[in-house]
C-alpha positions as a Markdown table, in Angstrom:
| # | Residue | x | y | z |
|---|---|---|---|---|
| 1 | Unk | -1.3 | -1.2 | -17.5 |
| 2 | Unk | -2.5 | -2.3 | -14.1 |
| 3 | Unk | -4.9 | -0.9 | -11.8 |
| 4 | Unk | -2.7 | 0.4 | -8.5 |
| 5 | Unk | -5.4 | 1.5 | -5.0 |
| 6 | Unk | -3.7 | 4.5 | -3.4 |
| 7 | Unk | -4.7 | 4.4 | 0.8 |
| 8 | Unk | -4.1 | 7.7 | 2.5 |
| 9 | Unk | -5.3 | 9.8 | 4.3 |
| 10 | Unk | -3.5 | 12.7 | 3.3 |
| 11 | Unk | -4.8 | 13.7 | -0.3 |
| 12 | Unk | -1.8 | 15.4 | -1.1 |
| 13 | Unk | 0.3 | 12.3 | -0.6 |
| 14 | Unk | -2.7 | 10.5 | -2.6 |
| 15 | Unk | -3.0 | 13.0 | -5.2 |
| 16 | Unk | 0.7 | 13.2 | -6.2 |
| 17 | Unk | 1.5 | 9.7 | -6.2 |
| 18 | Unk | -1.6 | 9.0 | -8.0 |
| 19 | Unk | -0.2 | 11.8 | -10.2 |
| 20 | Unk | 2.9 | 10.2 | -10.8 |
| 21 | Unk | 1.1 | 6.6 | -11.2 |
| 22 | Unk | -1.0 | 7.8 | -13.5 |
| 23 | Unk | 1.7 | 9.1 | -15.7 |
| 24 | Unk | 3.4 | 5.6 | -15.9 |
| 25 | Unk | -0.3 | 4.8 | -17.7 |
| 26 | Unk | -1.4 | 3.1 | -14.6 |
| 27 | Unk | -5.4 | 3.0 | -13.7 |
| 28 | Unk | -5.6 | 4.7 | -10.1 |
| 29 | Unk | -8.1 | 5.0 | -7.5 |
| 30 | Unk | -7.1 | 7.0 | -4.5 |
| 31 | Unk | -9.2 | 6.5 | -0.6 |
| 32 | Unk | -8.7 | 8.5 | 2.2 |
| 33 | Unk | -10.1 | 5.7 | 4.8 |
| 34 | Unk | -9.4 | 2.5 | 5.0 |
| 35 | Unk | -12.7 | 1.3 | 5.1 |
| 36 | Unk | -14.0 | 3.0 | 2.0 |
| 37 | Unk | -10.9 | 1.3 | 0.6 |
| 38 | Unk | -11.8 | -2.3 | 1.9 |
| 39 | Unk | -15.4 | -1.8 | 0.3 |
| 40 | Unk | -13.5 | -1.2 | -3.1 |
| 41 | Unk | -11.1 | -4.2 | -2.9 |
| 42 | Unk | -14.1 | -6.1 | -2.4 |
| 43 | Unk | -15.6 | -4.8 | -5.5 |
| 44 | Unk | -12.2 | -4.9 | -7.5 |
| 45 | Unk | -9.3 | -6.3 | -7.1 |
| 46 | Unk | -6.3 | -4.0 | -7.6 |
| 47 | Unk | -3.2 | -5.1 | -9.3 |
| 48 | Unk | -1.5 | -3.2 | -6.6 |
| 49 | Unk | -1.9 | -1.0 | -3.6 |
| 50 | Unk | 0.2 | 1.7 | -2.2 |
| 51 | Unk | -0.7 | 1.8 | 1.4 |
| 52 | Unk | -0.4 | 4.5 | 4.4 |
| 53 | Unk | 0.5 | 3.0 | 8.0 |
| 54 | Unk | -1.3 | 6.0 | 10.1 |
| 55 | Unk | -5.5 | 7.4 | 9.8 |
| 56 | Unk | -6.5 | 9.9 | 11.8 |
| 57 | Unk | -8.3 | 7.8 | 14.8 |
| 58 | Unk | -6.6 | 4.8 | 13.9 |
| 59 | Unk | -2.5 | 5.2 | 14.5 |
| 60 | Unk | -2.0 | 1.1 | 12.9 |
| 61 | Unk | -4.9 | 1.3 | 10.5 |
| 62 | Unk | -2.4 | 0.3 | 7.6 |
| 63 | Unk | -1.2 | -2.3 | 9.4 |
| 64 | Unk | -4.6 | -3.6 | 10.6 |
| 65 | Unk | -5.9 | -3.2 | 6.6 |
| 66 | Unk | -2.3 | -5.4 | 5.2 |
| 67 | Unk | -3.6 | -8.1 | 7.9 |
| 68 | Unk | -7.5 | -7.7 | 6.5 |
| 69 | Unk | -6.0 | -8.6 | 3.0 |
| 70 | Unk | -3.6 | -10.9 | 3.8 |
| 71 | Unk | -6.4 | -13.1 | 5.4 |
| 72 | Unk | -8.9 | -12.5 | 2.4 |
| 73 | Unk | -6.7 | -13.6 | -0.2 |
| 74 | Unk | -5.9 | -16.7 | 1.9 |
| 75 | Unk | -9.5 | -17.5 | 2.8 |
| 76 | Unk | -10.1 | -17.2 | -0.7 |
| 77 | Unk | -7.4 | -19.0 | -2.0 |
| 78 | Unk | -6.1 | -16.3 | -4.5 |
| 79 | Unk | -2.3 | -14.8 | -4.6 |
| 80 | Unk | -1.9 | -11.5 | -2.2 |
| 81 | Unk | -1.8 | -8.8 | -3.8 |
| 82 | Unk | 1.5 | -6.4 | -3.6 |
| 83 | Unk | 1.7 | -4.0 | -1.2 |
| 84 | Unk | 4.0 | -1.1 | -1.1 |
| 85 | Unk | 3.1 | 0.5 | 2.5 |
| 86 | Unk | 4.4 | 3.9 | 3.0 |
| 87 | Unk | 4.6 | 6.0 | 5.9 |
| 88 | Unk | 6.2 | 8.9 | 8.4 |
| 89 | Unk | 6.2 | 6.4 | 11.3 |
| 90 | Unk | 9.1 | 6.4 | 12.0 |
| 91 | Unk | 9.6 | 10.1 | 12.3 |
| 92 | Unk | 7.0 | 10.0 | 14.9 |
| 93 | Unk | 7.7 | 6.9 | 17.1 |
| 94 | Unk | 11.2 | 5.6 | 17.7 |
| 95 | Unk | 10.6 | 2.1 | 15.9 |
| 96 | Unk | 12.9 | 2.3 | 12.9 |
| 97 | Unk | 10.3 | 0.4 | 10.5 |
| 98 | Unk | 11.8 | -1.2 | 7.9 |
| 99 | Unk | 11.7 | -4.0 | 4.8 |
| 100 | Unk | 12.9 | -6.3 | 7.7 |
| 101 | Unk | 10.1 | -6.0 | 9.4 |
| 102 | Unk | 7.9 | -7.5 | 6.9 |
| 103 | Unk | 6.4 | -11.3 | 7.9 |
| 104 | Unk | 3.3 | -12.6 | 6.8 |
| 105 | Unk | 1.9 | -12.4 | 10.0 |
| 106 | Unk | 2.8 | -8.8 | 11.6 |
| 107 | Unk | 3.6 | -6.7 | 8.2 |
| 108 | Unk | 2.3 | -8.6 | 5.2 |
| 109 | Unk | 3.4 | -6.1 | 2.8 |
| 110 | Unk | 5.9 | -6.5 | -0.4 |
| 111 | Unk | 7.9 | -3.0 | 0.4 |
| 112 | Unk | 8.0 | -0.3 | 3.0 |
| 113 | Unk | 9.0 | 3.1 | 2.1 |
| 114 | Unk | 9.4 | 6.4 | 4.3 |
| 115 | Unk | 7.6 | 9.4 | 3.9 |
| 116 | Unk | 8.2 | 12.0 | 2.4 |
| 117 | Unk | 7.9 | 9.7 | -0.6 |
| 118 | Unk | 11.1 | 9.7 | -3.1 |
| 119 | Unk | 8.9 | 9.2 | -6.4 |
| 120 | Unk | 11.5 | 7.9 | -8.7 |
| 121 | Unk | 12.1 | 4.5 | -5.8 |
| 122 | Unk | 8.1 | 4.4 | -5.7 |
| 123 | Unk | 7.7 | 4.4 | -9.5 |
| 124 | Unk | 10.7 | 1.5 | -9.3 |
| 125 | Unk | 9.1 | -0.4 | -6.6 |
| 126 | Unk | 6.1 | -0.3 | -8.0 |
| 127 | Unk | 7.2 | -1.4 | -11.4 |
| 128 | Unk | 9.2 | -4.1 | -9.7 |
| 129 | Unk | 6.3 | -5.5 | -7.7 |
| 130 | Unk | 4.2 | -5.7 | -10.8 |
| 131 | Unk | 6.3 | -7.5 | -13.3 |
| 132 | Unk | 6.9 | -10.0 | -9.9 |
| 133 | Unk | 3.9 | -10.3 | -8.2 |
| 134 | Unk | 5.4 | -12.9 | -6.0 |
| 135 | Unk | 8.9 | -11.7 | -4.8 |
| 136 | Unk | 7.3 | -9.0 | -3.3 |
């Protein structure tokens, strides 16, 4: 199946949706930090990456990390990879994030979801995004 790079820097989040990932025979690699995660891209590509919006230190270090990649594949010429970013942001700050906030140059991500994670929508999304790499 494909190889899916969970970003969180809660491990519980990462562990169970890397748990339920996993189950789907997916090849998952959880980080807690969005640099350790930056130095794995770089090493492999992932099919796909479920990302988290907040780290500890860094309250837009999702958003920061979707800009990273959507400038590397560019630079490099190859297609983006799907992202499915994921996050409790707007129970925290009164933004209402949402899939219509996604643009290639603010939120270059395929999905957003909310926290606390519904599995069964992640497992769809992410089966979704993977059979059409490109409508994400």
């Amino acid at each position: 199946m494909a190889y899916i790079l969970i970003i969180d820097d809660d491990p519980d989040i990462a562990n169970a949706s890397a748990n339920v990932l996993r189950s789907e025979g997916h090849e998952i690699e959880t980080q807690l930090v969005p640099e350790d995660a930056m130095k794995s891209i770089e090493k492999r590509r992932p099919d796909l990456i479920v990302l988290d919006v907040m780290f500890p230190g860094d309250a837009s270090g999702g958003f920061e990390l979707a800009r990273w990649l959507s400038r590397k594949f560019k630079e490099t010429k190859q297609s983006p990879v799907p992202v499915v970013m994921v996050s409790a942001i707007n129970q925290k700050v009164p933004f209402g994030f949402s899939n219509s906030d996604i643009d290639d140059a603010w939120l270059p991500v395929s999905e957003f979801m909310e926290k606390p994670i519904d599995f069964e929508i992640l497992k769809s999304k992410v089966k979704f995004l993977l059979a059409n790499p490109r409508n994400g």
